[in-house]
C-alpha positions in Angstrom: -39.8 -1.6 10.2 -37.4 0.9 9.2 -38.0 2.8 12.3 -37.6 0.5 14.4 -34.2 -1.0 12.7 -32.5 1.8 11.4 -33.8 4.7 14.0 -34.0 3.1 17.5 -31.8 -0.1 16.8 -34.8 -3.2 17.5 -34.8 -5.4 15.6 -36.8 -7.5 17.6 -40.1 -5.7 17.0 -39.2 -5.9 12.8 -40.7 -9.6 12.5 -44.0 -8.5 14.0 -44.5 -5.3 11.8 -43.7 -7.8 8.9 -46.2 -10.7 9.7 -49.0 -8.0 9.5 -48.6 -8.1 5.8 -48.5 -11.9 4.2 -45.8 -12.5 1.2 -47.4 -15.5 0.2 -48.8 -13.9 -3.2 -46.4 -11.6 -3.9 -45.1 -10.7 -6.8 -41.2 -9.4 -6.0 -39.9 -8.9 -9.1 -42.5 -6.3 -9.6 -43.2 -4.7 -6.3 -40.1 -2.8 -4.7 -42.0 -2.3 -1.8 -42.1 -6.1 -1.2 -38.5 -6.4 -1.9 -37.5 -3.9 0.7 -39.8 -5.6 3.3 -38.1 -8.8 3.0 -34.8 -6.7 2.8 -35.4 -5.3 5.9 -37.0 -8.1 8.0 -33.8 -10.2 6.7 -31.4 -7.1 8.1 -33.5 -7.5 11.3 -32.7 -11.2 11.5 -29.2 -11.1 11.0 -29.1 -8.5 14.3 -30.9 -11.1 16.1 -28.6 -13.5 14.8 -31.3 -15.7 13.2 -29.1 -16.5 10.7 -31.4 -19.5 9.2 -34.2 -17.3 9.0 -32.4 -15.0 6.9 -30.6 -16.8 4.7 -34.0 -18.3 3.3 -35.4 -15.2 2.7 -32.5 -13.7 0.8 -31.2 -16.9 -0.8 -35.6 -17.0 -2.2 -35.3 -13.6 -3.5 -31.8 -13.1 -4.8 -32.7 -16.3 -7.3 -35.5 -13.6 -8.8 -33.9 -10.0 -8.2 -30.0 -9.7 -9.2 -30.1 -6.4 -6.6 -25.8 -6.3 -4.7 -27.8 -5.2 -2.0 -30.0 -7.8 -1.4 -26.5 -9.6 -1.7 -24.9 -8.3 0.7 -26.6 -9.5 3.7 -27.0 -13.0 2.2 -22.9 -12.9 2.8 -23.2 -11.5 6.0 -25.3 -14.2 7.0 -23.6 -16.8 5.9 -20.1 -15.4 7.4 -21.7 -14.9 10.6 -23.1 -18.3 10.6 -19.6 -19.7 10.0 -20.5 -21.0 7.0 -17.4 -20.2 4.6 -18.1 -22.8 1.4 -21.2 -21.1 0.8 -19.5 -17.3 0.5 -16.4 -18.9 -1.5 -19.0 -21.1 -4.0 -21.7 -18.0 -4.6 -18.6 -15.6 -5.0 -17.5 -17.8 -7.9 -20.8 -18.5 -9.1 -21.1 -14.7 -9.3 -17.8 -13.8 -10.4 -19.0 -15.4 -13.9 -22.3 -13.7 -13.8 -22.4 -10.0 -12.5 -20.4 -6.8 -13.5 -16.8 -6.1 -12.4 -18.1 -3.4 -10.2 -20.5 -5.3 -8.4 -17.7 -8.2 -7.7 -15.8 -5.3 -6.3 -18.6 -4.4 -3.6 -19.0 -7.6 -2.7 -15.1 -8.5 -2.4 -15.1 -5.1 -0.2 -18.1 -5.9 1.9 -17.2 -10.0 2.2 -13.5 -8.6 3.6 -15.0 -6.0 6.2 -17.7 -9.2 7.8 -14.5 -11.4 8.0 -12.4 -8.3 9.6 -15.8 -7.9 12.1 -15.0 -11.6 13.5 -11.5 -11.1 13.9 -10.8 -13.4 10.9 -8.1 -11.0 9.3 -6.3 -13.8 6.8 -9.9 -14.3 5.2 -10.7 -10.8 5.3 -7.1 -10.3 3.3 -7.8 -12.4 0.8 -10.8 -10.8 0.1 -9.4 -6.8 0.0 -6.9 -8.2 -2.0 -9.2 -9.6 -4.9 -10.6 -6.7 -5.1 -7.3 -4.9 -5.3 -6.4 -7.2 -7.6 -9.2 -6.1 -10.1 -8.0 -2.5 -10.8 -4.9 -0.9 -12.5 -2.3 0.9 -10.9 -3.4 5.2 -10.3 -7.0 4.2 -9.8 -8.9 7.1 -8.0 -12.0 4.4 -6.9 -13.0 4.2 -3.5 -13.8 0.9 -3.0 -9.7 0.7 -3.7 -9.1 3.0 -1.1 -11.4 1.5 1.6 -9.9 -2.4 0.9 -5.9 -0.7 1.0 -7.4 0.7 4.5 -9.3 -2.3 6.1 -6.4 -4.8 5.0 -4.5 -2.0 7.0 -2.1 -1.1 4.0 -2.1 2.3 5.1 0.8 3.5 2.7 -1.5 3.0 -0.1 -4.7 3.7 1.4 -3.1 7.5 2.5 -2.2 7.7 -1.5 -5.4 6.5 -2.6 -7.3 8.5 -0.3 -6.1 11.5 -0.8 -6.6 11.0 -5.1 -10.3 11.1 -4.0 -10.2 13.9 -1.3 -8.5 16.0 -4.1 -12.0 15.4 -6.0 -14.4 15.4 -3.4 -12.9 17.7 -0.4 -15.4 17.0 1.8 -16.1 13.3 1.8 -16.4 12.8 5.9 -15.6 9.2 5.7 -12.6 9.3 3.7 -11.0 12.7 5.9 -11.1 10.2 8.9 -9.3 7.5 7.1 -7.1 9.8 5.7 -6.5 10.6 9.0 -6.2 7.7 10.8 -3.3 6.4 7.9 -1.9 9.8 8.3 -1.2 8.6 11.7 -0.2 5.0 11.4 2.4 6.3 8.7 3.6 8.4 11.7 2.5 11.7 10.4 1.0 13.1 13.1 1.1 16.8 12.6 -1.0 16.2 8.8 -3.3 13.7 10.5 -4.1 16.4 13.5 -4.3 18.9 10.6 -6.9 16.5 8.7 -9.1 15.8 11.7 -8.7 19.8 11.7 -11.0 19.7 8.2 -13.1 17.2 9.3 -14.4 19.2 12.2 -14.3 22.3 10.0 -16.8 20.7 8.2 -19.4 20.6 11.0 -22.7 22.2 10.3 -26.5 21.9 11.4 -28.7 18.9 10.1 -25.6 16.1 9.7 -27.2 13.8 12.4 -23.7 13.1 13.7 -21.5 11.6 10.8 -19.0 14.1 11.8 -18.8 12.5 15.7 -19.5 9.0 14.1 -15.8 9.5 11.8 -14.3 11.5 14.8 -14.8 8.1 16.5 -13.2 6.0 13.8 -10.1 8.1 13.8 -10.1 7.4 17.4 -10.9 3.9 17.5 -7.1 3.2 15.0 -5.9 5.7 17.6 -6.9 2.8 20.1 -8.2 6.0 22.6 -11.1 4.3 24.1 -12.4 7.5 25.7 -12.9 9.3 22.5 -14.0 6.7 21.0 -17.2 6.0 23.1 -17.5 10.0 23.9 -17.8 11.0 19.5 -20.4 7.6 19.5 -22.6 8.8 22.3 -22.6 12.1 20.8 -23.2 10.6 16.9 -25.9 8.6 18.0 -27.5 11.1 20.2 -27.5 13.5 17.4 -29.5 10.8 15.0 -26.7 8.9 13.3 -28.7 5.7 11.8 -28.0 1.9 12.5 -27.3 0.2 9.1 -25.4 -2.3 7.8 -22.2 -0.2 8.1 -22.6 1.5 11.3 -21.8 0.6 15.2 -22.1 -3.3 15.7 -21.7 -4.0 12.2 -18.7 -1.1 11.7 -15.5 -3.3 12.3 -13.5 -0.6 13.0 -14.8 -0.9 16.4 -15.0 -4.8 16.6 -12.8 -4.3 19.9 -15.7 -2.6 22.0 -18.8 -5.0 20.9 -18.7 -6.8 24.3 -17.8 -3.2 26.5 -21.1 -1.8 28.6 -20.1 1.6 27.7 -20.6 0.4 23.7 -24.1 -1.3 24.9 -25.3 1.3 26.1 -24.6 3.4 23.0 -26.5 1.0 20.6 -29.8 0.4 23.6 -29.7 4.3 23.6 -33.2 4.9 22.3 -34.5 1.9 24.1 
């Protein structure tokens, strides 16, 4: 299942892999192997956009298993089925319930499936909850990623570069340190970042390097690069997830392009 989701990007041959195995007896809440089925075959849904299908599985297992990331899709599915009341009632529901952390995932995650539809004023509301739940000076990186996504990139270049001083060689956050670099109109340091960020190139990275080479690119609006680092990230292994290509929207603007289809059929 995870082969064919994660690896080769079809989800249409998960449900089959799935039905070999019934789920009728059981027992989730002490079987994590059964958990990550119905995790998976739920992911595998939501690609195919049977939203429905999903949302009973995950809505069935999150009343048992308090897991964000079985969470997290149940959002996504609801968001993508245009079904709002459901995300705003579960979020308060929640916000009385789980961690502070956990609330902070979900605010980031909720904000980023909004931004993917082009629905920027709800995906603002949500980035800014989340902002809204730390102090000022926080090095966290969900705080950095919801300054960059709500496209504050004053703040996120300030809050990025707390965590870069700490983790040097954090691929994800040298590209958005990068691309803010650049919408703050400092181009030399943002050329001298994406610098690093290929410095850090090595054997055995399955192209993450490429993958955030082509999310600079994609805030740089440079079609070109953008589809030429994807075709090389996924050629090299990069995996489909929840976070990556048709779910990534940093590159919202290219879901509908042939060039872009052709880089998420590529092992088909």
């Amino acid at each position: 299942m995870v082969i064919a989701l994660q690896y080769i990007n079809k989800p249409e041959d998960v449900s089959s892999i799935f039905n070999e195995i019934s789920t009728k007896r059981m027992d989730v809440e002490n079987c994590v192997y059964c958990e990550y089925r119905i995790y998976v075959k739920a992911l595998a849904d939501i690609e195919l956009k049977n939203y429905t299908s999903a949302i009973e599985l995950l809505e069935k297992i999150t009343r048992k298993l308090s897991e964000n990331y079985l969470r997290k899709p149940l959002f996504s599915a609801y968001i993508r089925s245009k079904n709002s009341k459901k995300v705003d009632d579960l979020i308060q529901k929640l916000s009385l319930l789980i961690p502070i952390k956990d609330m902070q995932e979900l605010y980031l995650h909720i904000g980023k499936e909004y931004l993917r539809l082009g629905l920027q004023v709800k995906a603002t509301f949500y980035f800014e909850k989340l902002i809204d739940t730390f102090k000022n000076n926080s090095e966290n990186e969900n705080l950095s990623l919801a300054y960059f996504y709500n496209q504050d990139y004053t703040n996120a270049e300030v809050y990025v570069s707390k965590i870069l001083k700490k983790d040097t060689s954090n691929i994800g956050l040298l590209s958005k340190l990068a691309s803010s670099q650049f919408k703050n109109g400092k181009i030399a340091a943002s050329k001298e970042t994406i610098a690093k960020l290929k410095f850090l190139k090595k054997d055995y990275q399955y192209g993450s390097i490429d993958y955030a080479l082509a999310q600079y690119f994609a805030i740089l609006k440079n079609k070109k690069k953008v589809i030429e680092h994807l075709l090389k990230s996924v050629s090299q292994g990069h995996l489909f997830t929840t976070l990556s290509y048709q779910n990534d929207p940093l590159f919202a603007a290219y879901y509908e392009d042939e060039s872009f289809k052709k880089i998420i059929n590529f092992w088909h």
